[in-house]
N, C-alpha and C positions, 0 to 999 in steps of 0.2 A: 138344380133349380136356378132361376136366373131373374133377374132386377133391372130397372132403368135406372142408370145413375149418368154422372156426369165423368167423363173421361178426362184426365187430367193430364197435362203436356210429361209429366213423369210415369207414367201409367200409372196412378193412386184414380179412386176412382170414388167420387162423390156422392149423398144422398140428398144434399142441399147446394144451392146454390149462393154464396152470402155474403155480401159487402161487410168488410169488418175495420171497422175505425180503431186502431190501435194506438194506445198514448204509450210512447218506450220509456217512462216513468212517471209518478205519482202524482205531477205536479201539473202536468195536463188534462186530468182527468176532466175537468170541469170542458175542455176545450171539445175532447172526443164526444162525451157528453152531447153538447150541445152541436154538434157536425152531423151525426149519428141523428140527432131526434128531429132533422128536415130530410129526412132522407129515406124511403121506402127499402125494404128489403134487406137491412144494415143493420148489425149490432156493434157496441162499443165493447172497451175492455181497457183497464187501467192499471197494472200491478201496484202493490203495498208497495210503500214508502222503499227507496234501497239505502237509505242513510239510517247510521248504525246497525247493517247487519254485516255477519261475517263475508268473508270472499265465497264461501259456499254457497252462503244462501242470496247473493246476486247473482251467483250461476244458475241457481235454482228460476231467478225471475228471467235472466236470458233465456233461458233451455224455454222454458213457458210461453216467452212471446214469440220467438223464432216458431217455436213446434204449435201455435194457434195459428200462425200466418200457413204456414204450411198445408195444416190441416186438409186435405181434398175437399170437405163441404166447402171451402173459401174460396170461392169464384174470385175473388180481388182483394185488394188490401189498400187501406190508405194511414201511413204513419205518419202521426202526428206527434208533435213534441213542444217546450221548451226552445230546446236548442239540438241537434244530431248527434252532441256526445254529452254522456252525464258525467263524464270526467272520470268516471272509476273504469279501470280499465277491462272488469267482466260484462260493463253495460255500453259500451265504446260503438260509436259507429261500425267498426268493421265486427265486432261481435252479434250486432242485433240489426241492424237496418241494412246497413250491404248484404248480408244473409236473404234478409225479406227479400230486398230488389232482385235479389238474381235468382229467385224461385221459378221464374217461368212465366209468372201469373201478372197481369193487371194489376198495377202499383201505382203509385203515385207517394208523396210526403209534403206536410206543409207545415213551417217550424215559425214558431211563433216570433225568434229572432229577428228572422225573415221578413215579418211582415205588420208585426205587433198582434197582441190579442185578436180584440175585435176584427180586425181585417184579413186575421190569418180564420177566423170563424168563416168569414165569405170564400174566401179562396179554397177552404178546405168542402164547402159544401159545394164546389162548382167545379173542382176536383172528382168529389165522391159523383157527382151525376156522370159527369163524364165515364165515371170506373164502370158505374149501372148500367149504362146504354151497353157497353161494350158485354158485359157480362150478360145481360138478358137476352145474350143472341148464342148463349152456348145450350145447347139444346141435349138431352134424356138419350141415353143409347144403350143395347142390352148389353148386360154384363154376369157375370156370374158367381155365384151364393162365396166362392173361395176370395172374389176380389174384394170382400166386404172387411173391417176392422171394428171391429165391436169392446166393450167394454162389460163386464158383468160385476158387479157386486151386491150382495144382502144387507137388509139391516129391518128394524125391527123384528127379530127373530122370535119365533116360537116354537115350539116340535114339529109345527108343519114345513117349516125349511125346509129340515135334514130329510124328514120324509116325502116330500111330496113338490116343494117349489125348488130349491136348489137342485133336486134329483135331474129335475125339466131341463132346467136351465144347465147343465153339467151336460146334458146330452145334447142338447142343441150347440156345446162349445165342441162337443165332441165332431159335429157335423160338421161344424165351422170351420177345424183345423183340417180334417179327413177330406174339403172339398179344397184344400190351400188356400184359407185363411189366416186371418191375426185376429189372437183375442188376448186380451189383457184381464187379470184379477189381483187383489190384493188384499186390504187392511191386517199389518202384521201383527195388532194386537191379535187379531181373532185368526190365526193358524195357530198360536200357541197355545201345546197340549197336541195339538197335532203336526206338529213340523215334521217329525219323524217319517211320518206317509208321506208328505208331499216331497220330502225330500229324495225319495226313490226314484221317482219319477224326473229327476234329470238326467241327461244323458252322461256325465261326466263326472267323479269325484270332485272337481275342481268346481263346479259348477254347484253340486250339492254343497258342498263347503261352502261356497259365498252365500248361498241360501239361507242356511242353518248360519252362521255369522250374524247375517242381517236380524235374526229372531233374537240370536242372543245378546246382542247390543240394546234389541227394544227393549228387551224385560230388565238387562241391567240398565237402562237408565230411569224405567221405572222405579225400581228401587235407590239408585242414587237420591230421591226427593222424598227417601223415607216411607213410599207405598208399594203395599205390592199389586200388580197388576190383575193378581189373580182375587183381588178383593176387592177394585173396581169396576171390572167388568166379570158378567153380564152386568148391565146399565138394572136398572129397576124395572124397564118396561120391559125387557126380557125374564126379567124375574118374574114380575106379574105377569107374562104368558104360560110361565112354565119352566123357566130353565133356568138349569138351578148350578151351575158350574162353568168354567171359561173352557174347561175341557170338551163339555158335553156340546158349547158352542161351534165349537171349531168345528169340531167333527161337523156339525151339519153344515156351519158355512162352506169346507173346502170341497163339500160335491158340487157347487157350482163352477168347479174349476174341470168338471168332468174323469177323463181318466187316461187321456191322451199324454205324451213326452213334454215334460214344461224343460222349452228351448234354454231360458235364463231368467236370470233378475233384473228388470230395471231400476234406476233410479226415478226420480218422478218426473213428469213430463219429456222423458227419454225416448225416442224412435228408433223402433229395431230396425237394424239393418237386413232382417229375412223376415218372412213369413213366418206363422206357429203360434204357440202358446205360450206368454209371458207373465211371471210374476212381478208384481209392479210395488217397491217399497213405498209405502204412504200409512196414512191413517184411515182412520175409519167412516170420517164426516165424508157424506154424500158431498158437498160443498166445495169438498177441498177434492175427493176423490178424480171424480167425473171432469174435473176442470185438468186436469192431470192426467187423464186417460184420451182425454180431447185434443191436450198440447203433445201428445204422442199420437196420433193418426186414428182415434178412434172416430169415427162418423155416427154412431149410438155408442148408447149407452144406457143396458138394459140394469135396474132397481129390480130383484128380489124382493119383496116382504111377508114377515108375517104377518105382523098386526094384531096377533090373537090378545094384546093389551088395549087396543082402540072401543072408544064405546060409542055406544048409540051406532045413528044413520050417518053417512054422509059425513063420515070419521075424517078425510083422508084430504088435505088436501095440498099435492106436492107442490117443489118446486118448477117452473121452467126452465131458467133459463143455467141452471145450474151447469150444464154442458156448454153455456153459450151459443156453440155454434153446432153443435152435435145433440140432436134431440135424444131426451131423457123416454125412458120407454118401461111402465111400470106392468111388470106381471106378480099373483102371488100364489102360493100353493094352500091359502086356507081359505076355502069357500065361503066360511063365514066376510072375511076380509072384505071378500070382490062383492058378497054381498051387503056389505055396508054402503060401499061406492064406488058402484059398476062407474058412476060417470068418472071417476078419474084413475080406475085401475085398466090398464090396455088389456092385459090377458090371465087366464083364471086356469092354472096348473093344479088347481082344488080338486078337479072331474077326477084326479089318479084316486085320492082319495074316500070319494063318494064310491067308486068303482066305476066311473062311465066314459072310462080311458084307463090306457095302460100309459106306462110312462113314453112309450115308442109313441103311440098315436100321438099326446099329448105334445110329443117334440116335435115330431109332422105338422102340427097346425101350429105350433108356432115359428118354423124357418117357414110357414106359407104365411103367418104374419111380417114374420120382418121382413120380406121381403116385399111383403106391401107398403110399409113404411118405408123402405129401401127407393122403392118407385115414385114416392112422394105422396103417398097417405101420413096424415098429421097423427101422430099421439095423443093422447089425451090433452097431458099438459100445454101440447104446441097450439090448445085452443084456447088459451089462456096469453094475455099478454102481460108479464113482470119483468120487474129486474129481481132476481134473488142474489142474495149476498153470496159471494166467492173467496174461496181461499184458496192459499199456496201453501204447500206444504214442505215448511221453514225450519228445521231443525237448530239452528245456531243460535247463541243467545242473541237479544236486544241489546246492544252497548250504546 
């Protein structure tokens, strides 16, 4: 099956096209901000604070903004800043902004040193037009279902996950790698109880070993702070749909990872260097997720829900822009769910359940969705215009 997307000078291959105003720290945000909101077609992005965190977790914000500039939906990029070097040597010029420029792509930078506040405001929105003109002439070309990078993760979970939306969503990942794709899954709270399965499924000892590591580091630092993990989650709204153990979670969350060879582990906002199936260390927040799977090459990013805890009509109403530059793409496998609110659920994995689909059919119509969305049909949410809060996912203390 095949998509119009945008071809990119790396062969990475786009499902948007999008001016992205980047601050390479915290302290510009107000500046991208305001560059960003005179400018069509353009999203901003600002990483947390990098004073007082370890050298890890500014690696973690380098890896983040390099792998969003990157991103194939990013027709261009314009870095803004302060000054080109924040003085720490993991957020350095040659680590974050020489990276961007030599991408391939429509760049530009405009540093406030340079030119002061207010005038580096003008220069940067006369900059970003310039970036626009040039980008609005790269045009849609057919590509195929394998050049796609996707993202998939669940959350408000009920028994219809394991049964019926994660099952969809697992086969359609299956379709994904089988046509040579890249798809990313994660949150390492919720494989534990199941690691064991998924641990089979690497190619390598070596590989299963770093896997099963990564779990067991989560859970011992849970209880380092005196809790155990298996008594915080499920959340409550999983409880109140139904499920009643972190074991019983797992299990239905890791069938949306389908049933294909998982290549390796990444760290978060990490770009594999091949094709295939990756397990991505992070947490569980959509927020923090998706923003994470986006600075690693995903171009969607497909929301699992249950919901079977949501009440009334018209229950549901996500976030945008939580991918930023990568639209957010909600399907769920509980009928009741979609029927709350078909206007902001994309697709309805529920029919396996009713019986008016098998799980096959079910996945048929949705690689012929996403690949409508692939072509440049909006998402639900992408009819919506916010800024939703974004995280990074920080592991090192505050000092």
């Amino acid at each position: 099956m095949q998509f119009l997307g945008y071809i990119r000078k790396n062969g990475k291959v786009g499902i948007r096209n999008t001016l992205l105003v980047l601050s390479n720290g915290s302290a510009a945000g107000c500046l991208a901000a305001m560059i960003a909101g005179h400018l069509e077609q353009t999203v901003w992005y600002a990483p947390p604070s990098e004073f007082g965190r370890d050298s890890q977790d500014r690696k973690t914000i380098a890896r983040t903004l390099v792998g969003l500039a990157s991103n194939p939906n990013v027709g261009g990029v314009l870095v803004v800043g302060m000054k080109p070097d924040s003085g720490y040597p993991e957020l350095s010029y040659d680590t974050v902004i020489r990276p961007i420029m030599e991408l391939g792509k429509p760049a530009g930078s405009v540093f406030i040193k340079d030119h002061g506040f207010h005038s580096a405001i003008g220069e940067g929105i006369r900059k970003g037009r310039e970036l626009l003109g040039i980008i609005s002439r790269q045009r849609r070309v057919p590509a195929d279902l394998g050049q796609l990078t996707v993202g998939v993760k669940c959350g408000y979970s009920d028994p219809t996950s394991g049964i019926s939306g994660n099952v969809v969503a697992g086969e359609f990942m299956d379709r994904l790698i089988d046509a040579g794709g890249t798809a990313f899954f994660s949150e390492t709270v919720e494989v534990i109880g199941a690691e064991h399965l998924l641990a089979k499924r690497f190619p390598t000892e070596e590989k299963r070993a770093e896997f099963l590591d990564i779990v067991r580091r989560t859970e011992e630092k849970a209880l380092a702070t005196g809790e155990d993990i298996r008594s915080i989650n499920p959340v409550p709204a999983n409880i109140e749909a139904g499920i009643t153990t972190l074991e019983e979670k797992s299990l239905g969350a890791i069938a949306k990872s389908g049933s294909r060879t998982i290549q390796g582990s990444l760290v978060y906002a990490q770009i594999p260097t091949k094709p295939g199936l990756y397990f991505v260390d992070s947490w569980m927040a959509t927020v923090t997720l998706f923003l994470g799977f986006t600075a690693a090459g995903a171009v969607m990013n497909i929301f699992q829900i249950g919901g079977g805890w949501l009440p009334g009509r018209d229950a549901m109403m996500p976030g945008h822009s939580i991918g930023l530059v990568a639209p957010s793409y909600y399907m769920t496998g509980n009928p009741e769910t979609f029927e709350k609110s078909p206007a902001e659920v994309d697709f309805n994995a529920g029919t396996v359940i009713t019986g008016e689909e098998s799980v096959d059919e079910a996945a048929n119509r949705l690689v012929a969705d996403v690949c409508e969305v692939a072509s440049g049909g909006l998402t639900k949410v992408e009819t919506l215009k916010s800024k939703d809060q974004l995280e990074l996912y920080m592991q090192g203390p505050a000092l």
